[in-house]
mmCIF file of the N, C-alpha and C atoms, coordinates in Angstrom:
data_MODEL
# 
_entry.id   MODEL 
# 
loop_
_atom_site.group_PDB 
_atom_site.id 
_atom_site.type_symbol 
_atom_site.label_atom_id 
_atom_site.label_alt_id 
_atom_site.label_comp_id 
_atom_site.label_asym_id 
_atom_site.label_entity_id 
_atom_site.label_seq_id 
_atom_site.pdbx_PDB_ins_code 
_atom_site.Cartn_x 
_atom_site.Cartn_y 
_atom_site.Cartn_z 
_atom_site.occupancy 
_atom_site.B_iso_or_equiv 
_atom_site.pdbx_formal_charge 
_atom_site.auth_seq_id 
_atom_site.auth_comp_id 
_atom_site.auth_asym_id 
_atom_site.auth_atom_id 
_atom_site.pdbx_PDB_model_num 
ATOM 1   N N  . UNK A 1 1  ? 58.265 56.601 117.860 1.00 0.00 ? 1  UNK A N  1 
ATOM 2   C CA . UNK A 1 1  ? 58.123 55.612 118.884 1.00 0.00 ? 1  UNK A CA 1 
ATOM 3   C C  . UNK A 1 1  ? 56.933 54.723 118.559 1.00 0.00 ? 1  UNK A C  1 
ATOM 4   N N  . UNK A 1 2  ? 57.090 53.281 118.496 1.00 0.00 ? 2  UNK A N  1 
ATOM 5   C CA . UNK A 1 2  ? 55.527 52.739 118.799 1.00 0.00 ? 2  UNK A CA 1 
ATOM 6   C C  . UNK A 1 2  ? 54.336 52.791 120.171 1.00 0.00 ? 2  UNK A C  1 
ATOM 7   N N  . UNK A 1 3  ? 53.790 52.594 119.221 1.00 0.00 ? 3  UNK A N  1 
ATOM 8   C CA . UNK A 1 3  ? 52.469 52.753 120.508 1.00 0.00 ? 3  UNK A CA 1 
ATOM 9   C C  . UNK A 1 3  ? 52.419 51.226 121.247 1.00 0.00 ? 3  UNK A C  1 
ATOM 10  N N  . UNK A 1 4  ? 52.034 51.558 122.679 1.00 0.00 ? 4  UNK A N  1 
ATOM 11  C CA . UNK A 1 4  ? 52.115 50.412 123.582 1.00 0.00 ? 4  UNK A CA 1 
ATOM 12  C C  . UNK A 1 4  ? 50.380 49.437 122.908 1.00 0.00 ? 4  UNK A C  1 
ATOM 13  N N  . UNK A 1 5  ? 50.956 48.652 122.655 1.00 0.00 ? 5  UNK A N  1 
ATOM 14  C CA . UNK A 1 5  ? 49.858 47.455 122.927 1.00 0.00 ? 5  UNK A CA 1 
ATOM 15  C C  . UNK A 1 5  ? 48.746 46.919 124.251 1.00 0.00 ? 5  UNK A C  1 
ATOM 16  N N  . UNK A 1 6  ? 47.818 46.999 124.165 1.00 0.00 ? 6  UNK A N  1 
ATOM 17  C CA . UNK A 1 6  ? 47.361 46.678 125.124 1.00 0.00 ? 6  UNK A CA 1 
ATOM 18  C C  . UNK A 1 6  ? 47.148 44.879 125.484 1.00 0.00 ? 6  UNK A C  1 
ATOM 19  N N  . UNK A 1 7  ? 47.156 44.204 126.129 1.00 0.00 ? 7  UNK A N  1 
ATOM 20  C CA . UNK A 1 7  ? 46.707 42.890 125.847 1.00 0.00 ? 7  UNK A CA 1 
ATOM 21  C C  . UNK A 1 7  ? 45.348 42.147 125.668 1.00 0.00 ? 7  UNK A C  1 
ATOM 22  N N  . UNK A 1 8  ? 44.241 43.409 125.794 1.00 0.00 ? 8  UNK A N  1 
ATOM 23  C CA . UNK A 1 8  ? 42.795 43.108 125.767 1.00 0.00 ? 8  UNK A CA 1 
ATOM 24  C C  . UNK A 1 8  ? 43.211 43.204 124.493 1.00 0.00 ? 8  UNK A C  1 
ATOM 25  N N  . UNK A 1 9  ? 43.524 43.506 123.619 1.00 0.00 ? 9  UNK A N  1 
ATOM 26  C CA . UNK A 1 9  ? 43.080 44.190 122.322 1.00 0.00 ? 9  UNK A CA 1 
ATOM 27  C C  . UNK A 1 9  ? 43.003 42.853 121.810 1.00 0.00 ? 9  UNK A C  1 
ATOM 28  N N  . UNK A 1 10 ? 42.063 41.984 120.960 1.00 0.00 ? 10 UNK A N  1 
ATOM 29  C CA . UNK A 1 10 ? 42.369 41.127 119.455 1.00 0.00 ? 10 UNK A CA 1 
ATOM 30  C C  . UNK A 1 10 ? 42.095 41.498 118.243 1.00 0.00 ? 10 UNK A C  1 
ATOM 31  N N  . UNK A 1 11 ? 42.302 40.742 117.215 1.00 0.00 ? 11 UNK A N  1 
ATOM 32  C CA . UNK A 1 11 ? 42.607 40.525 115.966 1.00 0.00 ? 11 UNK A CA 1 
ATOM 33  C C  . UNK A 1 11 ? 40.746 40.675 115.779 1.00 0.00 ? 11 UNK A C  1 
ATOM 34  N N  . UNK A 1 12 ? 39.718 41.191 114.790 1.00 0.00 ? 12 UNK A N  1 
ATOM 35  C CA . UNK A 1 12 ? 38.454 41.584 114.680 1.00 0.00 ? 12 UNK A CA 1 
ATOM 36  C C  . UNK A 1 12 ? 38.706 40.130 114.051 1.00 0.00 ? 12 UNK A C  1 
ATOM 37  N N  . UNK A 1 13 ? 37.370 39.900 113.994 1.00 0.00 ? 13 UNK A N  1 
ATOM 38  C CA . UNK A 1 13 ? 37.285 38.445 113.261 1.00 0.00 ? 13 UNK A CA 1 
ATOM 39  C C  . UNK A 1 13 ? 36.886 38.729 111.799 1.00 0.00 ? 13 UNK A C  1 
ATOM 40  N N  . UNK A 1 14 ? 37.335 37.563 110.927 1.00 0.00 ? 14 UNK A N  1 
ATOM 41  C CA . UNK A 1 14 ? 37.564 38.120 109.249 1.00 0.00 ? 14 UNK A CA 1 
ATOM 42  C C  . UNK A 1 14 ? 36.119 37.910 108.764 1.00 0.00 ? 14 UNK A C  1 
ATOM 43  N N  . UNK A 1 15 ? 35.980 39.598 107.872 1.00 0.00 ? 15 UNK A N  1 
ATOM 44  C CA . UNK A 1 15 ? 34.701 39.364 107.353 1.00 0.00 ? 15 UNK A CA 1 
ATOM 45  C C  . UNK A 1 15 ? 34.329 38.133 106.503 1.00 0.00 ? 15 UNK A C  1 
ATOM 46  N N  . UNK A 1 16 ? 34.785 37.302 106.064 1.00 0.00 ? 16 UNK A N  1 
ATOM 47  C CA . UNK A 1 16 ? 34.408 35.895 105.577 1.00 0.00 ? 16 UNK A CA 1 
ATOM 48  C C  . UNK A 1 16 ? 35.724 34.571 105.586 1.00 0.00 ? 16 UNK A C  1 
ATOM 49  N N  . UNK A 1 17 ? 34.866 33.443 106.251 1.00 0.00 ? 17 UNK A N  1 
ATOM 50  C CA . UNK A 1 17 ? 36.057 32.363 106.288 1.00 0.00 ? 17 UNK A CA 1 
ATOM 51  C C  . UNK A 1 17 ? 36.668 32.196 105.287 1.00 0.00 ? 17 UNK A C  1 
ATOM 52  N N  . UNK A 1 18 ? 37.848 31.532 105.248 1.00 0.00 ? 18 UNK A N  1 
ATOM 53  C CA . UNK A 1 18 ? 38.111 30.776 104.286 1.00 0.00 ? 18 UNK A CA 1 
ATOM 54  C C  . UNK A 1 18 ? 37.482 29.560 103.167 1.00 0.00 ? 18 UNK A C  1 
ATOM 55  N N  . UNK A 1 19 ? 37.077 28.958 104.141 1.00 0.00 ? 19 UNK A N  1 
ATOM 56  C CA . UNK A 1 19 ? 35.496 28.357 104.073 1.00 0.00 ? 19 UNK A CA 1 
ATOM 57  C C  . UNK A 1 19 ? 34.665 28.860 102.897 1.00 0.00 ? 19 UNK A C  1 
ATOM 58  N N  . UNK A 1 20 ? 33.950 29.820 103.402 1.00 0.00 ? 20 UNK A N  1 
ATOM 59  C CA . UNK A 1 20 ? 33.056 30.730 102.866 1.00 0.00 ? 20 UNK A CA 1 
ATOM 60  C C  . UNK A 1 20 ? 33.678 31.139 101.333 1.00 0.00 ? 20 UNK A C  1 
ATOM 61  N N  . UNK A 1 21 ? 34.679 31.488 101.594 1.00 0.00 ? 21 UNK A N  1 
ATOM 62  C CA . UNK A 1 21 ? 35.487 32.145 100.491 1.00 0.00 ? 21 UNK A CA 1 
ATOM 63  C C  . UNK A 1 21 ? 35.589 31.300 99.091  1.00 0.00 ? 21 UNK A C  1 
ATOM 64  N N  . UNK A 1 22 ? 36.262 30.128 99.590  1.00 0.00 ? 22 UNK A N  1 
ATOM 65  C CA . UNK A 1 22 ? 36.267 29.097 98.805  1.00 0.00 ? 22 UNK A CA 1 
ATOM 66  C C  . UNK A 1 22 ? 34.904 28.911 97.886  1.00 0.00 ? 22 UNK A C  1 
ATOM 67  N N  . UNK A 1 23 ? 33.964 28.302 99.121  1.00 0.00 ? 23 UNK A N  1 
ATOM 68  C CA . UNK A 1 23 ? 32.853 27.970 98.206  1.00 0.00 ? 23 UNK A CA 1 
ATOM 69  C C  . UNK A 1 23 ? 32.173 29.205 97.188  1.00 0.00 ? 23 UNK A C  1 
ATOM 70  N N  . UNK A 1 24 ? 32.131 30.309 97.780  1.00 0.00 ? 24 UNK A N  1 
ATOM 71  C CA . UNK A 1 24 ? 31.240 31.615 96.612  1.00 0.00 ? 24 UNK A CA 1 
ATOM 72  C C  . UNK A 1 24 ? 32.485 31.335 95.587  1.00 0.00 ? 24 UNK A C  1 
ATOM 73  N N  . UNK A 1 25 ? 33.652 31.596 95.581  1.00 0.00 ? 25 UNK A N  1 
ATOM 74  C CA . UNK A 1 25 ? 34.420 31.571 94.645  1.00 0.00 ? 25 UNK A CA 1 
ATOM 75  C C  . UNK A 1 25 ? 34.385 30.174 93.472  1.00 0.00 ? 25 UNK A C  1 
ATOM 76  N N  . UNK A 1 26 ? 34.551 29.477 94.150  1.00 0.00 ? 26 UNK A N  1 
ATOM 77  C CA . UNK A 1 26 ? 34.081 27.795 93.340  1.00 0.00 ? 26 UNK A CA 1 
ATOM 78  C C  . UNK A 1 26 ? 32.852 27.977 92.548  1.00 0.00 ? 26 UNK A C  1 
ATOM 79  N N  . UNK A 1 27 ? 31.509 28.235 93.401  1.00 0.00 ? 27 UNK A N  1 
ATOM 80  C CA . UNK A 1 27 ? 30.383 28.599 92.587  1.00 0.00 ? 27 UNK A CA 1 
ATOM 81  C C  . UNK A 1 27 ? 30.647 29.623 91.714  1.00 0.00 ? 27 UNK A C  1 
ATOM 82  N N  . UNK A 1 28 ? 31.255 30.893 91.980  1.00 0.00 ? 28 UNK A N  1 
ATOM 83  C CA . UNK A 1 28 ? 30.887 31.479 90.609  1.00 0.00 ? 28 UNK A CA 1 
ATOM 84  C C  . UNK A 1 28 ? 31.483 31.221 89.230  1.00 0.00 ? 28 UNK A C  1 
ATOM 85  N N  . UNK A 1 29 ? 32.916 30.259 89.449  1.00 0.00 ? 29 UNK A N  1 
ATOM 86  C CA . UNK A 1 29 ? 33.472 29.767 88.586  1.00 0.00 ? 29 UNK A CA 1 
ATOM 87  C C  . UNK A 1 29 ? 32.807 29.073 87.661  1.00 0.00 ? 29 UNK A C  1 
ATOM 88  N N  . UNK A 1 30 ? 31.823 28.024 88.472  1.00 0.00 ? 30 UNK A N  1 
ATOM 89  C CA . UNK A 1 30 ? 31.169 27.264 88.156  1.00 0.00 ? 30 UNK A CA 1 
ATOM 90  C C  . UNK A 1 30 ? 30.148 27.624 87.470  1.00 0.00 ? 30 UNK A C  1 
ATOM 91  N N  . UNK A 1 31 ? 29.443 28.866 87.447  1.00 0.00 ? 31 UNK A N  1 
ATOM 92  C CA . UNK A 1 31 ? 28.191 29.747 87.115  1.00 0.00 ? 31 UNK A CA 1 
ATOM 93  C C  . UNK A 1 31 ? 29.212 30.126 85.795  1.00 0.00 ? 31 UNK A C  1 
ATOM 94  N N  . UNK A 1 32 ? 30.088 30.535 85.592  1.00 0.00 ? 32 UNK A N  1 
ATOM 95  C CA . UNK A 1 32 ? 30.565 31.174 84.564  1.00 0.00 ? 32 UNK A CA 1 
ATOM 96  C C  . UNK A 1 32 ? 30.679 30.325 83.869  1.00 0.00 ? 32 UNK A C  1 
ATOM 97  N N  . UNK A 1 33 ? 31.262 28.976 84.075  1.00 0.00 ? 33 UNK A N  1 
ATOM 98  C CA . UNK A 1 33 ? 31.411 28.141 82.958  1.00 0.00 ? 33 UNK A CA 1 
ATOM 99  C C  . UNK A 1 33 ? 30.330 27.396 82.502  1.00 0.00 ? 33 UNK A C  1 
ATOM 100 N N  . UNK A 1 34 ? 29.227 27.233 82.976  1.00 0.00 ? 34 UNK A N  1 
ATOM 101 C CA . UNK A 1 34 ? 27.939 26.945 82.592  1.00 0.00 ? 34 UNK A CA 1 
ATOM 102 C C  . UNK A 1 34 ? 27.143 28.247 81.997  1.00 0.00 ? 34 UNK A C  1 
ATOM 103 N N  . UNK A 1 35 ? 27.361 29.181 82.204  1.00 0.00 ? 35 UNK A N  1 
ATOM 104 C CA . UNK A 1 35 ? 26.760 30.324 81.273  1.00 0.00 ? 35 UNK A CA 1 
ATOM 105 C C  . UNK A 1 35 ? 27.339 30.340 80.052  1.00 0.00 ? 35 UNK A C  1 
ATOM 106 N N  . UNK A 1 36 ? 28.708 30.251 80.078  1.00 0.00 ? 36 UNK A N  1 
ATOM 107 C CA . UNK A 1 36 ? 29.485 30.270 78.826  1.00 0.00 ? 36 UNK A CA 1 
ATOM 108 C C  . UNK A 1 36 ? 29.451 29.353 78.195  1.00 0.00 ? 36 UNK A C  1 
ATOM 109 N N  . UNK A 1 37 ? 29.149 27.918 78.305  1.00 0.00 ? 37 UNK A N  1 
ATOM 110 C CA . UNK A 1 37 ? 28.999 26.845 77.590  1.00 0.00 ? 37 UNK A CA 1 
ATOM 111 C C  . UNK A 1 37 ? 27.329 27.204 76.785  1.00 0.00 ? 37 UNK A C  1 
ATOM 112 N N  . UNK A 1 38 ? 26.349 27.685 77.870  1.00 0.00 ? 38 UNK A N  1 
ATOM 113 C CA . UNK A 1 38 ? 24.947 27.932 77.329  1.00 0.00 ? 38 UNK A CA 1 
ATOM 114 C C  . UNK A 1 38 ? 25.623 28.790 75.965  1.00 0.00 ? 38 UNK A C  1 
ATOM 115 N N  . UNK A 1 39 ? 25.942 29.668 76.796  1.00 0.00 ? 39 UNK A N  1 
ATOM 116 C CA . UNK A 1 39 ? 25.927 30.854 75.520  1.00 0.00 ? 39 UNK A CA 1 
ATOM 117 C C  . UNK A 1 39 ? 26.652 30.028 73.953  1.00 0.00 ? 39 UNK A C  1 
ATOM 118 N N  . UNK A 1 40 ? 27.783 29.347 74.193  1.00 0.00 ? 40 UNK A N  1 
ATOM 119 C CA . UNK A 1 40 ? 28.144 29.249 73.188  1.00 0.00 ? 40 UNK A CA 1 
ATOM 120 C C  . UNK A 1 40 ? 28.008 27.856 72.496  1.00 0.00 ? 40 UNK A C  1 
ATOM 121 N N  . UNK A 1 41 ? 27.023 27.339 73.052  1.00 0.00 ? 41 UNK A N  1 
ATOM 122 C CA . UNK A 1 41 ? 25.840 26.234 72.315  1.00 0.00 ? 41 UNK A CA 1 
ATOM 123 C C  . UNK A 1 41 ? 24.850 27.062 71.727  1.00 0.00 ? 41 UNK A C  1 
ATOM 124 N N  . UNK A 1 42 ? 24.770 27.999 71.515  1.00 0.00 ? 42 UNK A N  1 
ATOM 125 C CA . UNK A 1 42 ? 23.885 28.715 71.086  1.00 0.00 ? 42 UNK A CA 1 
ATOM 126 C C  . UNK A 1 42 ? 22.664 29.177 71.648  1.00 0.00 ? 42 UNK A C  1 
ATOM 127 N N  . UNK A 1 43 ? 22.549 29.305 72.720  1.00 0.00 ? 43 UNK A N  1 
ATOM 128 C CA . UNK A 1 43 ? 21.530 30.428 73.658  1.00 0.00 ? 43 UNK A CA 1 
ATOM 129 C C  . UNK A 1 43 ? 21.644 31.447 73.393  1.00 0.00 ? 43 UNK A C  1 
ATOM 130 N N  . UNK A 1 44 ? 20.447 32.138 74.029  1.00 0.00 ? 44 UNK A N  1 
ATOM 131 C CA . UNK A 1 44 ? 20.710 33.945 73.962  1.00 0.00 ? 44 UNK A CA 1 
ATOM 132 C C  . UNK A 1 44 ? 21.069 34.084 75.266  1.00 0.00 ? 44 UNK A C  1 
ATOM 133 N N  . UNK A 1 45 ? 21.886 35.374 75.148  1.00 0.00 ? 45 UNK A N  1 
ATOM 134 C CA . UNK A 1 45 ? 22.301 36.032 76.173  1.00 0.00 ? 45 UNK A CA 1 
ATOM 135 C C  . UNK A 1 45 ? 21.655 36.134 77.861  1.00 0.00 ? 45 UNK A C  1 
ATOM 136 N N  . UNK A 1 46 ? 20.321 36.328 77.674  1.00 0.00 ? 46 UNK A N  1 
ATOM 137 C CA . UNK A 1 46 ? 19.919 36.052 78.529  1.00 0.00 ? 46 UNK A CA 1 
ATOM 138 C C  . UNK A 1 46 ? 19.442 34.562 79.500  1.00 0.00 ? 46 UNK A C  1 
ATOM 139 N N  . UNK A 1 47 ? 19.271 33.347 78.508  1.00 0.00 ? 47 UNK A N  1 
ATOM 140 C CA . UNK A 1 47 ? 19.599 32.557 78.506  1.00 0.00 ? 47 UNK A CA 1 
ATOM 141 C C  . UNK A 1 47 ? 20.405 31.869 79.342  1.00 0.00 ? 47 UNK A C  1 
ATOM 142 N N  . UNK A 1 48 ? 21.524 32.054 78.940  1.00 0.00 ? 48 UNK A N  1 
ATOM 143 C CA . UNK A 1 48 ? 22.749 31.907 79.440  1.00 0.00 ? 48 UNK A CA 1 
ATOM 144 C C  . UNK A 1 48 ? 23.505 32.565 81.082  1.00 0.00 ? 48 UNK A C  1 
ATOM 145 N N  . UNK A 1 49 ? 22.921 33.719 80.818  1.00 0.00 ? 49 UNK A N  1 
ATOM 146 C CA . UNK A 1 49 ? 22.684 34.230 82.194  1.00 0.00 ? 49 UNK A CA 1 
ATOM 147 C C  . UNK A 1 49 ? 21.718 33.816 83.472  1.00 0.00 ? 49 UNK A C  1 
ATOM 148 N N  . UNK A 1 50 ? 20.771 33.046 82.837  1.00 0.00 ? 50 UNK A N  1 
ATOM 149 C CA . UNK A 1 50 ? 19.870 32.195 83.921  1.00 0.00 ? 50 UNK A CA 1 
ATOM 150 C C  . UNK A 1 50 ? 21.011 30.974 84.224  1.00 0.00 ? 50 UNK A C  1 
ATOM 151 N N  . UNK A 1 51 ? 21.045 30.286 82.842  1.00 0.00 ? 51 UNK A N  1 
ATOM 152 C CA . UNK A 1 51 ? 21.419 29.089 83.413  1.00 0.00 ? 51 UNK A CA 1 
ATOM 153 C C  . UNK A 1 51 ? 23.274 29.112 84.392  1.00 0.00 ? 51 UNK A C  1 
ATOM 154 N N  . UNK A 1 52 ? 23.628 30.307 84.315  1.00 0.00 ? 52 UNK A N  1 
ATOM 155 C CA . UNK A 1 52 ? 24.519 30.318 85.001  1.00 0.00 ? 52 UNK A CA 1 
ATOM 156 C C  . UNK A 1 52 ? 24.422 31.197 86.793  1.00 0.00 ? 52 UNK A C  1 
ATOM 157 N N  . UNK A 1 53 ? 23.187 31.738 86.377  1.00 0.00 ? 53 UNK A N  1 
ATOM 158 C CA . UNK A 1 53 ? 23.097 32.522 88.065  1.00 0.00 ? 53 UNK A CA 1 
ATOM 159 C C  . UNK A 1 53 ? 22.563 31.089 88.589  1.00 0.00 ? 53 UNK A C  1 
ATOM 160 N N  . UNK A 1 54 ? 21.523 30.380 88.129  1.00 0.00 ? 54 UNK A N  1 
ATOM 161 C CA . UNK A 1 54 ? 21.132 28.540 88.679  1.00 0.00 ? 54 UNK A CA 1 
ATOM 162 C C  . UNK A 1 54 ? 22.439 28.101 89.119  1.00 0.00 ? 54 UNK A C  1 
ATOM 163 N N  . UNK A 1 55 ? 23.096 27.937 88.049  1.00 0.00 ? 55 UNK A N  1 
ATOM 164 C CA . UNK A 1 55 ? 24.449 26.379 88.506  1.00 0.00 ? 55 UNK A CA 1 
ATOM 165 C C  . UNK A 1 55 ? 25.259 27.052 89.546  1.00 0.00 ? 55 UNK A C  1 
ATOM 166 N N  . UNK A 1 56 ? 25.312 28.452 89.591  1.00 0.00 ? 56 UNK A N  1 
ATOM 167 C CA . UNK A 1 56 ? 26.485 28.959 90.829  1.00 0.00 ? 56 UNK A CA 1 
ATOM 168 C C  . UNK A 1 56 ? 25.429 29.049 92.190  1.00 0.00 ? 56 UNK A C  1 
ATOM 169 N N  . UNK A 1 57 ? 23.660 29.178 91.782  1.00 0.00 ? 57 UNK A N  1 
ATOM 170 C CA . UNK A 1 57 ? 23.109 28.952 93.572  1.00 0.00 ? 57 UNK A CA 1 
ATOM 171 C C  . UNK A 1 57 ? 23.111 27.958 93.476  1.00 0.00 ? 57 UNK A C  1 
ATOM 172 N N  . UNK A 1 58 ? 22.662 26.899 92.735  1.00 0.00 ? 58 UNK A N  1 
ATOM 173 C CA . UNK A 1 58 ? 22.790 25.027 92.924  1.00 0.00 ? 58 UNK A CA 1 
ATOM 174 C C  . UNK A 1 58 ? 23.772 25.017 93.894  1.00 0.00 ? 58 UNK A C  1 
ATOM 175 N N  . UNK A 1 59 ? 25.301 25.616 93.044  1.00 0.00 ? 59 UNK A N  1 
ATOM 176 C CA . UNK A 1 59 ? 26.444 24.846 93.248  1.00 0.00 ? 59 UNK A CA 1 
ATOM 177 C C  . UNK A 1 59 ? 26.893 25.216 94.530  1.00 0.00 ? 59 UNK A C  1 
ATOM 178 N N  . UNK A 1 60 ? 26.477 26.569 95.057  1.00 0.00 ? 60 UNK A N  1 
ATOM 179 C CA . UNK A 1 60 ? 26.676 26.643 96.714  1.00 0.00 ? 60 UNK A CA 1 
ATOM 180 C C  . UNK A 1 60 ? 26.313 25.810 97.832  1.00 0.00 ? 60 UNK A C  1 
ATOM 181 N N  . UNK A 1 61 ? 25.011 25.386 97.261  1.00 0.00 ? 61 UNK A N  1 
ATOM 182 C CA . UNK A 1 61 ? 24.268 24.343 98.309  1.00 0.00 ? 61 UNK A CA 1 
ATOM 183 C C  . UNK A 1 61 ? 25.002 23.035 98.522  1.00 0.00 ? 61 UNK A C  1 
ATOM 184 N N  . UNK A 1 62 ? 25.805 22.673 96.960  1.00 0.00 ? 62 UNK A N  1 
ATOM 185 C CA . UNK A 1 62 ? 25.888 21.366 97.495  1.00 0.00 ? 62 UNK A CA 1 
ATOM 186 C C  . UNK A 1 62 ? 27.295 21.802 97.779  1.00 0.00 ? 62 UNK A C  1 
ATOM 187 N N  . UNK A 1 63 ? 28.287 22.641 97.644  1.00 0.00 ? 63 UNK A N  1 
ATOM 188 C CA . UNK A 1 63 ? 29.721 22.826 97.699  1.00 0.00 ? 63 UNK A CA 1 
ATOM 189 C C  . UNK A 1 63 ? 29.689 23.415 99.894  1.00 0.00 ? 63 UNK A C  1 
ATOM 190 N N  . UNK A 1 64 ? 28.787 23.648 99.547  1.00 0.00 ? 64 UNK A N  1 
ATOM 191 C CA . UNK A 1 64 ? 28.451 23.761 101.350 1.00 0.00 ? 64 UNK A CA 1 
ATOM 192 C C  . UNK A 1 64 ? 28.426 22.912 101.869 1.00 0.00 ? 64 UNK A C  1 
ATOM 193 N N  . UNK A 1 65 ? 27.728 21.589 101.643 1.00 0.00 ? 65 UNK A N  1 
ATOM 194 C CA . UNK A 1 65 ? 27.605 20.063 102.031 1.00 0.00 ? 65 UNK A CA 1 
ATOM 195 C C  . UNK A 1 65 ? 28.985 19.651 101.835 1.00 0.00 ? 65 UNK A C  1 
ATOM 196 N N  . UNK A 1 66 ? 29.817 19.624 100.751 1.00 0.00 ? 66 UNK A N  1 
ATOM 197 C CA . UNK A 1 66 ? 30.700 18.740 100.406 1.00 0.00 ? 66 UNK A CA 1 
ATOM 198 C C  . UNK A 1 66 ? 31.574 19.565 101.264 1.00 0.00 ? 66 UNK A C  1 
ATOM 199 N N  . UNK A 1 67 ? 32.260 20.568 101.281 1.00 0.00 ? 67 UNK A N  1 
ATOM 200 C CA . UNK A 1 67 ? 33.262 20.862 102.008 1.00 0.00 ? 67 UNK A CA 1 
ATOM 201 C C  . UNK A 1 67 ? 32.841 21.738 103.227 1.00 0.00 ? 67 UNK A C  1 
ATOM 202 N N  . UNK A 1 68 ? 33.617 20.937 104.062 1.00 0.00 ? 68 UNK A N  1 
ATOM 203 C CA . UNK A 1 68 ? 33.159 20.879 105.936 1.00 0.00 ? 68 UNK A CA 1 
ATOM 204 C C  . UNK A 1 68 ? 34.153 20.658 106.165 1.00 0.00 ? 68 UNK A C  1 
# 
């Protein structure tokens, strides 16, 4: 048998918007492909790992501004 529904009950609200989702996802894309370009211009490893943890926090700030 199913269980009765109550009508107080809602839907919990989603641990991150769509919104939200988008932009971390965009940035880290963005972080990856700027690490990987460092790296394979010839940086070191670590290197490359700065300049890509930078371009994905840069790229949140302004991907926050731009999409609203």
């Amino acid at each position: 048998m199913t269980q009765p529904t109550s009508p107080n009950t809602s839907d919990p609200s989603p641990f991150l918007t769509v919104r939200t989702a988008l932009v971390l996802l965009a940035a880290a894309v963005i972080g990856l492909v700027i690490g990987g370009l460092t790296f394979l211009g010839g940086g070191q490893a670590a290197t490359a790992t700065v300049a890509g943890l930078t371009a994905s926090g840069a790229s949140v700030l302004g991907l926050h501004m731009l999409i609203s």
